[in-house]
N, C-alpha and C positions, 0 to 999 in steps of 0.2 A: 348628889353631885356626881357627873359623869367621869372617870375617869380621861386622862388626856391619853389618846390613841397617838403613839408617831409610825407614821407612815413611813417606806422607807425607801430613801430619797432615789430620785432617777439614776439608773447607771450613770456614769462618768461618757461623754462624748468624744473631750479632748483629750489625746495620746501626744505625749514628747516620748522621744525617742536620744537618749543622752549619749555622745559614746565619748570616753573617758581613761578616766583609770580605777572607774565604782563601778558599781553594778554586778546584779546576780548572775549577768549572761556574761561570759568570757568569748571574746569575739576570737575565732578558731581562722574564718577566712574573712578578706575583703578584698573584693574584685570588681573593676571599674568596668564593663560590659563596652557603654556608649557614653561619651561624652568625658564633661571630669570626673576624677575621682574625688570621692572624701579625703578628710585629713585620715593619718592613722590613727587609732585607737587602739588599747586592749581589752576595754569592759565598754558594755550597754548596758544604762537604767533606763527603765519601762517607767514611765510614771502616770500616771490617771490622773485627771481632772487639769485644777489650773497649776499647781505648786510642781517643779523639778527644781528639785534642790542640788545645790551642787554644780550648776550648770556654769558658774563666772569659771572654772579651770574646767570647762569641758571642749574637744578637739571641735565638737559641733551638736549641734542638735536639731531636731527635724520634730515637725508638731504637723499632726493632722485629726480629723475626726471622723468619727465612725457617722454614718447615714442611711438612707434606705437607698436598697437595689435598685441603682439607676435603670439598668439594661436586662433587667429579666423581665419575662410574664409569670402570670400566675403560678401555672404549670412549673416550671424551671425553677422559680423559687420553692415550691412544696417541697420537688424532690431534693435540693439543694439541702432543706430544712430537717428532712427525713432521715440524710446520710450523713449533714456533716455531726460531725464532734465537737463537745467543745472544747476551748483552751485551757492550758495549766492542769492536763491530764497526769497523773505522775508519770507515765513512762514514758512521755515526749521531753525528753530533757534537749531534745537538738531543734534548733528553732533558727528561722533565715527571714532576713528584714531584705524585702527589696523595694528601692525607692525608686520611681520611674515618672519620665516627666518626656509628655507627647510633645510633637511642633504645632503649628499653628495648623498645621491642612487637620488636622484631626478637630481642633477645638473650634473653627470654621464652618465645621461639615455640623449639619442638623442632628440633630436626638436622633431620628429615625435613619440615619446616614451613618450615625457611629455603632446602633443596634446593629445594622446590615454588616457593616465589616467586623463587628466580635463577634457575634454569633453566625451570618447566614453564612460569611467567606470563612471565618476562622473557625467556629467551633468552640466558643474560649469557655462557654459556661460548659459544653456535651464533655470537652476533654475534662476542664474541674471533675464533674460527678463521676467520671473512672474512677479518681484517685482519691476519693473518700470513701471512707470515715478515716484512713492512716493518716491524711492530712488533714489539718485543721486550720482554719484563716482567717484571718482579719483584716478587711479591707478601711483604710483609713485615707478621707479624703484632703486635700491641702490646696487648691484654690477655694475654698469658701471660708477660707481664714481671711482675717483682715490682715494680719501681715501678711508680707510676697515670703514665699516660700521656693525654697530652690526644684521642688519636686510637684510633679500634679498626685501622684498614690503612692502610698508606703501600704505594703501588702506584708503583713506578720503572720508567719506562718512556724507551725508547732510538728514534731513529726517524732517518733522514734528512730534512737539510731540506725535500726534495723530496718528503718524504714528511708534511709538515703537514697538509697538507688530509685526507690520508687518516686522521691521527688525531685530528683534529676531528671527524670523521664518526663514528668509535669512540668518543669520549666523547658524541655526540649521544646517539647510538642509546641508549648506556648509559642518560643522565639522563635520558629519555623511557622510561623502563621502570616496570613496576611496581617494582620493587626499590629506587626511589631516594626513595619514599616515606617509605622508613624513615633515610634521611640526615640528621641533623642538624647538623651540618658539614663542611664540604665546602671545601678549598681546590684552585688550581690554579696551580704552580708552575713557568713553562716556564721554558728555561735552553741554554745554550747552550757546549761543551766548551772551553774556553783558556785557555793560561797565565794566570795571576794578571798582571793588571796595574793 
């Protein structure tokens, strides 16, 4: 008789994003860029898959899922693959949720219309591979959810303290881009990894 093999199961796709009065990440700043802001909070729970428990007293929460690179090639993804890092490194205890949500001229405009202004006008993947391997990310998408969702991407990103400046430098570059034209809300969520207390 064969042994039974379990195989082990697919990553987790769905991300909620809780912000509260739980969670491991103590939220340090919140800043409304464009548009409205969030409720306030003091803690973020991260939770994987379907279950975020805790969420009937939560200020808000925000669910998107992770996909494949809409807007690279080949190339750009290798190198992308090559340098970055992954999450939940231990010495990235400082970590920023930014959730952003374009207008309609962007989601109008074709594939090959939206590739042309993040990459040929903006640069958005050439400025990324500067700032790796200190930065690490996760891009999580939220119109391909069946609920409406208030945001189109929540971009989770991981950094050492030591390494702020460097990702204030990353988000500059970003929001001076042609590409942030088309942003109409914009928040920035920085935080910081600790027990709940």
């Amino acid at each position: 008789m064969n042994p039974i093999v379990t195989l082990p199961s697919n990553p987790p796709r769905l991300f909620s994003f809780v912000g509260g009065d739980r969670g491991l990440w103590r939220i340090r700043s919140m800043d409304c860029l464009v548009g409205d802001p969030l409720p306030q909070a003091r803690r973020l729970g991260v939770f994987a898959g379907e279950a975020s428990p805790g969420t009937s007293l939560a200020s808000w929460k925000l669910d998107g899922i992770t996909s494949n690179e809409r807007y690279v090639n080949r190339a750009e993804k290798a190198a992308l693959t090559a340098k970055q890092e992954d999450l939940h490194r231990p010495a990235a205890t400082y970590a920023a949720l930014i959730p952003i949500r374009k207008n309609s001229a962007w989601w109008t405009s074709t594939q090959d219309e939206r590739r042309d202004v993040l990459e040929v006008q903006s640069r958005h993947i050439a400025i990324g591979l500067r700032y790796l391997p200190a930065i690490a990310r996760r891009l999580h998408h939220c119109r391909d959810l069946t609920a409406s969702q208030p945001f189109d991407f929540l971009t989770w990103f991981e950094y050492a303290p030591a390494d702020e400046t460097i990702f204030d430098g990353l988000l500059r570059e970003l929001r001076a881009s042609a590409e942030w034209a088309y942003v109409d809300r914009e928040c920035d969520i920085r935080l910081v990894r600790e027990v709940d207390g």
